[in-house]
MMTF fields as JSON, N, C-alpha, C and O atoms, coordinates in Angstrom:
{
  "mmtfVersion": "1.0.0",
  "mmtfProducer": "UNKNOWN",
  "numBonds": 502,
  "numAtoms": 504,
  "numGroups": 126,
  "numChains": 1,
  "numModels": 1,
  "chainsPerModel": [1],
  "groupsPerChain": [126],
  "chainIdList": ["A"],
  "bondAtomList": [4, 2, 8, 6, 12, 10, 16, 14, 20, 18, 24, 22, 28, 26, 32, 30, 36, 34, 40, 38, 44, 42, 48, 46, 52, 50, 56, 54, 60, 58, 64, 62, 68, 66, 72, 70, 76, 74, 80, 78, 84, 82, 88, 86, 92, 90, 96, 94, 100, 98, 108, 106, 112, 110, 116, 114, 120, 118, 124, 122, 128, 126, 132, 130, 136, 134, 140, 138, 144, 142, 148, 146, 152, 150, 156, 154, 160, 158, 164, 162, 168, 166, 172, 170, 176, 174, 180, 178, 184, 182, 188, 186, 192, 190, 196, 194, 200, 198, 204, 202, 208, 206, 212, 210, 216, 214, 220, 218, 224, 222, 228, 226, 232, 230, 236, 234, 240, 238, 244, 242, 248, 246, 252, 250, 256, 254, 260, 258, 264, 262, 268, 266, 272, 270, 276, 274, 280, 278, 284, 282, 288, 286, 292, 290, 296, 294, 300, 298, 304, 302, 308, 306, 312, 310, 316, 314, 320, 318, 324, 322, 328, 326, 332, 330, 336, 334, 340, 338, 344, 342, 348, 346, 352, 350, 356, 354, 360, 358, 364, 362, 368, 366, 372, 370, 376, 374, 380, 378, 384, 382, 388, 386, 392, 390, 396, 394, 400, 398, 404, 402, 408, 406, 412, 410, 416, 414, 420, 418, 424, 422, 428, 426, 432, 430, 436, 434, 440, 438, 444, 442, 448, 446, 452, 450, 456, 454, 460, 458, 464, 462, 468, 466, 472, 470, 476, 474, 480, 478, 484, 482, 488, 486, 492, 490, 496, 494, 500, 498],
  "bondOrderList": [1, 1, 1, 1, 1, 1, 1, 1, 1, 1, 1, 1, 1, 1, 1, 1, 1, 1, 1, 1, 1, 1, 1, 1, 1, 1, 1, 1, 1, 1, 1, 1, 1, 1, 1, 1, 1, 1, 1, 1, 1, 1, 1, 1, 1, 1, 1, 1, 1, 1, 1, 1, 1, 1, 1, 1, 1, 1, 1, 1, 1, 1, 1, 1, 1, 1, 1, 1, 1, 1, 1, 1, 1, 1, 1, 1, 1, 1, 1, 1, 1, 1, 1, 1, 1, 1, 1, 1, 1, 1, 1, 1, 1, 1, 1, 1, 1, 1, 1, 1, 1, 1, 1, 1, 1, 1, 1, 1, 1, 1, 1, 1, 1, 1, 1, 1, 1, 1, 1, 1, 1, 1, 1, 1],
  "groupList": [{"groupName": "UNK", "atomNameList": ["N", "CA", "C", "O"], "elementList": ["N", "C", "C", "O"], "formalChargeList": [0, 0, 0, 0], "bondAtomList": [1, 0, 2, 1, 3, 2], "bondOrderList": [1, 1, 2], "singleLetterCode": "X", "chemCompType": "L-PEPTIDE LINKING"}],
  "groupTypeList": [0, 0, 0, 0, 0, 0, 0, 0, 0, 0, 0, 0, 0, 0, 0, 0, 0, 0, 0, 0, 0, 0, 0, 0, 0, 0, 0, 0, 0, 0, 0, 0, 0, 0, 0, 0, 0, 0, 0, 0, 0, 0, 0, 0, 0, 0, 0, 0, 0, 0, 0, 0, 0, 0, 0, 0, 0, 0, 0, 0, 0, 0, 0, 0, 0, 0, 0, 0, 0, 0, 0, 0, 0, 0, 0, 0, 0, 0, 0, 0, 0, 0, 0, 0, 0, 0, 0, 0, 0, 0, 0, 0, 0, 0, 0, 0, 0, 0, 0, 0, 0, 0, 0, 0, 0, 0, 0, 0, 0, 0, 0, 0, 0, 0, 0, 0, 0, 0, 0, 0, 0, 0, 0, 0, 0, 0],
  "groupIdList": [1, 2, 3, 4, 5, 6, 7, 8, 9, 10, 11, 12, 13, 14, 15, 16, 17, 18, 19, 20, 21, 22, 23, 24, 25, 26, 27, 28, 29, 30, 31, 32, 33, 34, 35, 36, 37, 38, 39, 40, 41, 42, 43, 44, 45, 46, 47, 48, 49, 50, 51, 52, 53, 54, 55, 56, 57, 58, 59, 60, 61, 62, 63, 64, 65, 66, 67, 68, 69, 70, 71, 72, 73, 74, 75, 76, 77, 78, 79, 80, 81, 82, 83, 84, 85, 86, 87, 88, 89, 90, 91, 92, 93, 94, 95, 96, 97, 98, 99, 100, 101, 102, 103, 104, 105, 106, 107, 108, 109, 110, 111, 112, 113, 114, 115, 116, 117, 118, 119, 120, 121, 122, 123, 124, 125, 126],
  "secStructList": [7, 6, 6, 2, 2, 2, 2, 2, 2, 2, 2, 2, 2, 2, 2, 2, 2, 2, 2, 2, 2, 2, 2, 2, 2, 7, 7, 7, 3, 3, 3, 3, 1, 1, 7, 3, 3, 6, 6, 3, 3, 7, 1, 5, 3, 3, 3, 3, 6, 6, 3, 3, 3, 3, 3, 3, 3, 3, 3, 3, 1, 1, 1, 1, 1, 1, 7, 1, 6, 6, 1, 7, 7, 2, 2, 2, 2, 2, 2, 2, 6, 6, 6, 6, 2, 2, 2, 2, 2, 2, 6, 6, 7, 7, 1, 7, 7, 3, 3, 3, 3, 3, 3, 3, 3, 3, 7, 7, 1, 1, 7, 7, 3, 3, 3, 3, 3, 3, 3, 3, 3, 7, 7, 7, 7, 7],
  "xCoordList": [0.837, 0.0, 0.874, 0.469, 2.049, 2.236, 3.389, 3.759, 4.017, 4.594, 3.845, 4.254, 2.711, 1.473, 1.581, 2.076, 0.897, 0.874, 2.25, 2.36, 3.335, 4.543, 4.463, 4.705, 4.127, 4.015, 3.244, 3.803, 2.001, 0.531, 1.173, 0.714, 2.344, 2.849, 3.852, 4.069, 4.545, 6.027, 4.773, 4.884, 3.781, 3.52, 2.505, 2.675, 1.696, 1.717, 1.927, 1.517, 3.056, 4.219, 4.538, 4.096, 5.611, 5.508, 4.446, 4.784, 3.257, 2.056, 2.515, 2.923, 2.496, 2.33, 3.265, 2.953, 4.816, 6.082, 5.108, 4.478, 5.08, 4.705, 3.254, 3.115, 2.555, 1.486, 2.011, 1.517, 2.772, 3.608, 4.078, 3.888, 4.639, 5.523, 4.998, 5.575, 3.952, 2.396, 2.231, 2.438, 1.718, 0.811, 1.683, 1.354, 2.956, 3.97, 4.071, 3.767, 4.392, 4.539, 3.17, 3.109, 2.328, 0.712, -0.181, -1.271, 1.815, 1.272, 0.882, 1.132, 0.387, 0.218, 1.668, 2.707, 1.53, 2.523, 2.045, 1.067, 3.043, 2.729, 3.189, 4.05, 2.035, 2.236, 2.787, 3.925, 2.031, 2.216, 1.74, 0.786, 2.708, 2.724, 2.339, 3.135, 1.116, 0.736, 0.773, 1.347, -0.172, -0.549, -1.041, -2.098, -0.472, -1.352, -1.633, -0.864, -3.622, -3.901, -4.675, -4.818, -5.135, -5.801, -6.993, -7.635, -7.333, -8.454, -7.882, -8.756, -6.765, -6.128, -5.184, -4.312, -4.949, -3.985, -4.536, -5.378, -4.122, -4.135, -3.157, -2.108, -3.217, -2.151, -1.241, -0.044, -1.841, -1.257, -1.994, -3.133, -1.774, -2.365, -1.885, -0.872, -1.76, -1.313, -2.027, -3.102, -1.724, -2.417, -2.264, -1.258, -3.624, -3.584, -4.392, -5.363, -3.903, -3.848, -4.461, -3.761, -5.603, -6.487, -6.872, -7.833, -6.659, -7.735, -6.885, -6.148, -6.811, -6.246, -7.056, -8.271, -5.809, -6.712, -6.097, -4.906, -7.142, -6.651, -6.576, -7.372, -5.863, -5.805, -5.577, -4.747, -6.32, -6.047, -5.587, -6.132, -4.693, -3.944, -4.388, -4.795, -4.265, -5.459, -4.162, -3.835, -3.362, -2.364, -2.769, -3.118, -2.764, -2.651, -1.372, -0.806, -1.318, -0.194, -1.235, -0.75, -2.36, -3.246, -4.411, -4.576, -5.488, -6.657, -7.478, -8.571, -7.146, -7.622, -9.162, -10.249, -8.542, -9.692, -10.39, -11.301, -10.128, -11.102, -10.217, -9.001, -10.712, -9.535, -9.524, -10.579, -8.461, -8.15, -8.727, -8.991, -9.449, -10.416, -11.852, -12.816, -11.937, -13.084, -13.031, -14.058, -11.832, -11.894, -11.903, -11.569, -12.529, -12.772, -13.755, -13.987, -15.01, -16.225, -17.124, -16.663, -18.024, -18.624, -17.883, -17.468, -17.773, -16.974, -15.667, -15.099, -14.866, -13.597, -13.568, -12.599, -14.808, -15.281, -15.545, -14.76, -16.348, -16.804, -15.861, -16.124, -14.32, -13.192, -12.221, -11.818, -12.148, -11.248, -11.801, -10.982, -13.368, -13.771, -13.906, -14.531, -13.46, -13.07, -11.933, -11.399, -11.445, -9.966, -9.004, -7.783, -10.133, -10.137, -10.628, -10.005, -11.748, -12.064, -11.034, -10.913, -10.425, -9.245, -8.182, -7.864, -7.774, -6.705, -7.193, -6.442, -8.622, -8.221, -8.506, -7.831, -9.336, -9.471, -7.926, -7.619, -6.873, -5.875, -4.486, -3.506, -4.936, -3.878, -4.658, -4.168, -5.87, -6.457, -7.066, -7.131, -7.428, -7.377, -9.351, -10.029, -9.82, -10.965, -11.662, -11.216, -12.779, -13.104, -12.177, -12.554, -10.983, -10.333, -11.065, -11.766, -10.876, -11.698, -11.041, -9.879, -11.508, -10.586, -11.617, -12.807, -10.743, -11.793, -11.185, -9.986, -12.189, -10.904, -10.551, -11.52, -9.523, -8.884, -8.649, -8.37, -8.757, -8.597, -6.948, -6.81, -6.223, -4.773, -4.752, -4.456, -5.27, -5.327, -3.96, -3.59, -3.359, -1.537, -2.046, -2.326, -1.911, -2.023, -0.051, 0.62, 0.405, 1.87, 1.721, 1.15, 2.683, 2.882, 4.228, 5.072, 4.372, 5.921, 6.036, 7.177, 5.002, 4.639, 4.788, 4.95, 4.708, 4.416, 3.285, 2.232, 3.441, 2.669, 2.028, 2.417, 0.409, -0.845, -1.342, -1.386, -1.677, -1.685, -2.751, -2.796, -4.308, -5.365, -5.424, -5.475, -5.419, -5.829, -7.596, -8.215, -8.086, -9.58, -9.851, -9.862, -10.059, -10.396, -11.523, -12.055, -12.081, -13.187, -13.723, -14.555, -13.405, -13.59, -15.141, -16.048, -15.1, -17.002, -16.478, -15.462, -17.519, -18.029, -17.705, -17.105, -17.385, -17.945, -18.947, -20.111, -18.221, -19.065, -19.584, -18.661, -20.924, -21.107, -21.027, -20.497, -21.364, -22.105, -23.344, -24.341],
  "yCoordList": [-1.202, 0.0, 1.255, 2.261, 1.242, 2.108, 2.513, 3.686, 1.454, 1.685, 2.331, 2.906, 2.125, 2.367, 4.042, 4.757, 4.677, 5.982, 6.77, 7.916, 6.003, 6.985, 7.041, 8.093, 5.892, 6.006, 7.197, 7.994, 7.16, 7.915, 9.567, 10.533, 9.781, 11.243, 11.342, 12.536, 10.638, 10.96, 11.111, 12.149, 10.307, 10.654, 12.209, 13.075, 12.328, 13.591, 14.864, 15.885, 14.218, 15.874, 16.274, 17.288, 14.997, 14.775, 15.623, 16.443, 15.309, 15.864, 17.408, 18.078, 17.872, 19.56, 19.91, 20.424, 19.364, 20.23, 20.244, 21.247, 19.013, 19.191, 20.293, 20.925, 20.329, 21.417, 22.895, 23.895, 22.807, 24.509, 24.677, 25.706, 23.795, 24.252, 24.326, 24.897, 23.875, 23.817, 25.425, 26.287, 25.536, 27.275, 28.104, 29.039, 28.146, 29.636, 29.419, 30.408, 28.442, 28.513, 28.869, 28.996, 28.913, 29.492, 30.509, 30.503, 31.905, 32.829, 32.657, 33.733, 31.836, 32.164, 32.554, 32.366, 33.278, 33.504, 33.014, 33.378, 31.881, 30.813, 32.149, 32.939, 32.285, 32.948, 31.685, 31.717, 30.771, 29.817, 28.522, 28.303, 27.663, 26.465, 25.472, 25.484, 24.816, 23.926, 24.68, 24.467, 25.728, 26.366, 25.891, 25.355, 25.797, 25.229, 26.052, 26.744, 25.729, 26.645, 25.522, 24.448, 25.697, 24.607, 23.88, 23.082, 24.012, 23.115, 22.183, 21.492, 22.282, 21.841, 22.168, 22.809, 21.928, 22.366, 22.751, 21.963, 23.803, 24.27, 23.672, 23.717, 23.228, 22.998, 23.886, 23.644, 24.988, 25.942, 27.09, 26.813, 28.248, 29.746, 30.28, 29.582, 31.102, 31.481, 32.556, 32.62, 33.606, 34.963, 34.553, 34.271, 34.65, 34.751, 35.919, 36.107, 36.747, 38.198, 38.901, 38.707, 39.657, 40.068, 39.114, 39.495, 37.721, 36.952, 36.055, 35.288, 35.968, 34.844, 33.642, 33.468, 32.657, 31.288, 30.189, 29.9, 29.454, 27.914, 27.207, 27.263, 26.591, 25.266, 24.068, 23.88, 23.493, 21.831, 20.966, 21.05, 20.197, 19.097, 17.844, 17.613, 16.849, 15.353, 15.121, 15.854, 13.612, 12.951, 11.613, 11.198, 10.821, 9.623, 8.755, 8.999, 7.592, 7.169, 5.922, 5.169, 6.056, 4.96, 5.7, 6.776, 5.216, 5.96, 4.673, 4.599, 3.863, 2.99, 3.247, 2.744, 4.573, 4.838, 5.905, 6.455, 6.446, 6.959, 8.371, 8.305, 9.464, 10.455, 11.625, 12.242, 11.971, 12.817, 13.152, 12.78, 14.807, 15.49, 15.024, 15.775, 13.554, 13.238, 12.983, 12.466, 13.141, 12.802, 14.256, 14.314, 15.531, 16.22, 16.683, 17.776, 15.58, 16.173, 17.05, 18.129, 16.756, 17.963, 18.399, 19.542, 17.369, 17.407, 17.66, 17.913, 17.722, 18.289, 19.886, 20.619, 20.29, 21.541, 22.008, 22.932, 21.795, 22.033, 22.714, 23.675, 21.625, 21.897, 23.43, 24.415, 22.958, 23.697, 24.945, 25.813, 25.349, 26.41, 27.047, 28.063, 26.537, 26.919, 27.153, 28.101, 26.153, 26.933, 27.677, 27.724, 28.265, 29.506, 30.728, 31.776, 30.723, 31.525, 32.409, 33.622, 31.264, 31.016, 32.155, 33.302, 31.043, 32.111, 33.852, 34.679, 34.321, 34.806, 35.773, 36.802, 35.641, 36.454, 36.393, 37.546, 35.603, 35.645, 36.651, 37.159, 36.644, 37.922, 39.014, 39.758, 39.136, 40.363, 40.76, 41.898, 39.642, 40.187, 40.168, 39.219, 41.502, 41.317, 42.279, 43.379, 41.601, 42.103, 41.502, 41.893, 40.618, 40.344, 39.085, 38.24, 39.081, 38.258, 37.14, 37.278, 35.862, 34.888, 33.38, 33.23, 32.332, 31.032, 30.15, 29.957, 29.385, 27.618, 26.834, 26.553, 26.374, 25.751, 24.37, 24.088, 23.562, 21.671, 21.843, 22.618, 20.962, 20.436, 19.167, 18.622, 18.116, 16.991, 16.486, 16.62, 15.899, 15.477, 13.564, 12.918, 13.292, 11.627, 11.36, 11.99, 10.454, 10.464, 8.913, 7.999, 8.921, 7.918, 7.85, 8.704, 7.074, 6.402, 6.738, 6.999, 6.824, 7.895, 9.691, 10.702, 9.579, 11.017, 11.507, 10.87, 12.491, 13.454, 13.905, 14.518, 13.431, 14.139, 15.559, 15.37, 16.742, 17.75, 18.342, 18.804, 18.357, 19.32, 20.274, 20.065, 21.299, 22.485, 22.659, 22.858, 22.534, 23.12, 24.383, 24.365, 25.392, 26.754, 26.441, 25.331, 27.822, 27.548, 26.032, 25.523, 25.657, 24.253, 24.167, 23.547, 25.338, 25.071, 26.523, 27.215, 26.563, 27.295, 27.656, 26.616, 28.565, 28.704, 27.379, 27.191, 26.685, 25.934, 26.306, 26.718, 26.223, 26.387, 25.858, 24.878, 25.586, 24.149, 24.866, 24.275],
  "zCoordList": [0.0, 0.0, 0.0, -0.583, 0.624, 1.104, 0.038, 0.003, -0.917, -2.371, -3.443, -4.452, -3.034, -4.331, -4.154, -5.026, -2.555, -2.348, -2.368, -1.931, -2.946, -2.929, -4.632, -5.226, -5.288, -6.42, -7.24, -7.993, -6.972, -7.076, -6.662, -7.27, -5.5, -5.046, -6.009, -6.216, -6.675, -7.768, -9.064, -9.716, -9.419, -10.453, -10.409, -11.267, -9.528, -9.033, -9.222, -9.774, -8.274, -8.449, -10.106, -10.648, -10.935, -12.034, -12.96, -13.813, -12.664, -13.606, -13.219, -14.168, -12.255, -11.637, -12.889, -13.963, -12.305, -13.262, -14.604, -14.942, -15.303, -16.498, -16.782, -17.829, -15.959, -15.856, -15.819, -16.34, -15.312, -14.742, -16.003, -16.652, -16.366, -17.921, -18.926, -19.852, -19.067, -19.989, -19.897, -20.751, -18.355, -18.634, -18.78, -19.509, -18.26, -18.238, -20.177, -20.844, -20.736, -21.901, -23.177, -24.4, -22.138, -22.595, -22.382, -22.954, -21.457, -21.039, -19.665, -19.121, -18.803, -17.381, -16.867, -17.499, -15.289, -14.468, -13.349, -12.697, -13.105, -12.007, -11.192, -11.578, -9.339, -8.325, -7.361, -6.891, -7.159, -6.147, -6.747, -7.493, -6.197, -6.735, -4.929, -3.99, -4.913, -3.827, -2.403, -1.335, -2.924, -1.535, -0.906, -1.239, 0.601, 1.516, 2.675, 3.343, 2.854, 4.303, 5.011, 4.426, 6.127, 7.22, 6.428, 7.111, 5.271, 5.158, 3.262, 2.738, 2.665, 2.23, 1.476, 2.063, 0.069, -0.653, -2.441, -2.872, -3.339, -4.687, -5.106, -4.465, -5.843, -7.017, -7.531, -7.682, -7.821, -8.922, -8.689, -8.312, -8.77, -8.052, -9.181, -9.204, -10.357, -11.676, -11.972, -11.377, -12.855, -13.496, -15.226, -15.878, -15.605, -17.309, -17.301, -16.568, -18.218, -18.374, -17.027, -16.034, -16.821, -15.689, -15.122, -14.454, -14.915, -14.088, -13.117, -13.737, -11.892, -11.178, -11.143, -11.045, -11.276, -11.555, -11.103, -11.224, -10.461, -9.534, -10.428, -11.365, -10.38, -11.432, -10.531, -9.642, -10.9, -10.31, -11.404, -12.504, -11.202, -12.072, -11.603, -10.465, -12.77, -12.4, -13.412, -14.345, -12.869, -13.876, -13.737, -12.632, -14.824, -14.93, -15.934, -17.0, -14.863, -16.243, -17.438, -18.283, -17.171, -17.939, -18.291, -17.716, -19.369, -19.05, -18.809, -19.37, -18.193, -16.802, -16.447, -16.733, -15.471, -14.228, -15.031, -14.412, -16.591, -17.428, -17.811, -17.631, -18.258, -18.169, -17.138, -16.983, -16.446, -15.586, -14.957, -13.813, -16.188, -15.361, -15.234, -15.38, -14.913, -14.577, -13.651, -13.209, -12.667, -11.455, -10.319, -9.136, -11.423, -10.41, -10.43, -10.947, -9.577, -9.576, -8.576, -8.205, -8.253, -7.623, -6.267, -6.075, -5.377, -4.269, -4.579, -3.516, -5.534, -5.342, -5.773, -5.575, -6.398, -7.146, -5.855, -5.64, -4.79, -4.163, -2.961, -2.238, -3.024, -2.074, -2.551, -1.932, -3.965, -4.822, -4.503, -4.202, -4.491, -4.206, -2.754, -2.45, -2.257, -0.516, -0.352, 0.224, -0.936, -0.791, -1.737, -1.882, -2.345, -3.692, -2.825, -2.991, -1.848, -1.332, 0.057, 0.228, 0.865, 1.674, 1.148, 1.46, 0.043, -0.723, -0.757, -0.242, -1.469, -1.504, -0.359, -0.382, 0.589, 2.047, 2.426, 2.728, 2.539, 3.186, 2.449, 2.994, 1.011, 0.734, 0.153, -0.696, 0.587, 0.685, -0.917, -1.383, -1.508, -2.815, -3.013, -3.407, -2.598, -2.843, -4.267, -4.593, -4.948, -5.993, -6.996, -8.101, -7.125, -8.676, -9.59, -9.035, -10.664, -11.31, -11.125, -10.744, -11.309, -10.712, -11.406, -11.13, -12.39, -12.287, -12.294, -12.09, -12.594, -12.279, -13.313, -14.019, -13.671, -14.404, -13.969, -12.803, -14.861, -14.753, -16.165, -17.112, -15.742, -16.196, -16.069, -15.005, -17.853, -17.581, -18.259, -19.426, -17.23, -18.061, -17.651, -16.641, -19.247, -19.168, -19.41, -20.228, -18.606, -19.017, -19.432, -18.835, -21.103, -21.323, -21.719, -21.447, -22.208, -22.968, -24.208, -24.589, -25.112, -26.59, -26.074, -26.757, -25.233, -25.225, -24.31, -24.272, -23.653, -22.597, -23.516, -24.51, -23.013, -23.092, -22.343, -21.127, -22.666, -22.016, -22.539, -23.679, -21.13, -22.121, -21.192, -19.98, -21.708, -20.721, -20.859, -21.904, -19.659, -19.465, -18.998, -17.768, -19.419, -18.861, -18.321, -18.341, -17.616, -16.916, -16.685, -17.435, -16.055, -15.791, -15.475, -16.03, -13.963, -13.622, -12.819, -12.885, -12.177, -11.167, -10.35, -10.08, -9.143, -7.768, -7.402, -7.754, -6.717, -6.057, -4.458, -3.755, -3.779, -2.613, -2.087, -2.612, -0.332, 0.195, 0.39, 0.804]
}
């Protein structure tokens, strides 16, 4: 088990770099990379032109368990948006436009798959 979850964290991390190097080369300016505050962690905190934007990254090395960003559904929309809100009460950034971004990196042996999803969804509430 406990080979599997070190595995699942290298491929991971893995996906992020390759995500980071995706958006700076697509015009974003990575701010923060895996912010973390008391209720969890962002992936990626980035500016494309006027808008700050969370991005969450979903990597797979198979399309197995189906593709990526299907594994971020309502409940992780739901997280992502709390701790979108977190962020931004804590550096004071009120009123900026701001949405969410999905980064689906499939890694294979042919070659890295890379889709960028803008606006992914919503503001989610509870």
């Amino acid at each position: 088990m406990e080979k599997r979850d070190t595995r699942k964290q290298v491929t991971g991390q893995k996906g992020e770099d390759i995500a980071a190097g995706f958006l700076e080369k697509n015009g974003y300016r990575i701010s923060e990379r895996n912010y973390r505050c008391p209720i969890g962690e962002i992936d990626i905190v980035a500016r494309d032109k006027n808008e700050l934007v969370f991005v969450e990254v979903k990597t797979r090395r198979s399309g197995e368990l189906g593709y990526p960003e299907q594994a971020v559904g309502i409940k992780k929309q739901k997280k992502i948006s709390q701790l979108a809100l977190w962020y931004l009460q804590e550096k004071k950034l009120h009123g900026v436009r701001a949405r969410f971004d999905v980064v689906a990196v499939m890694i294979q042996p042919s070659g890295n798959d890379i889709r960028l999803i803008k606006n992914a969804f919503d503001f989610v509430s509870y």
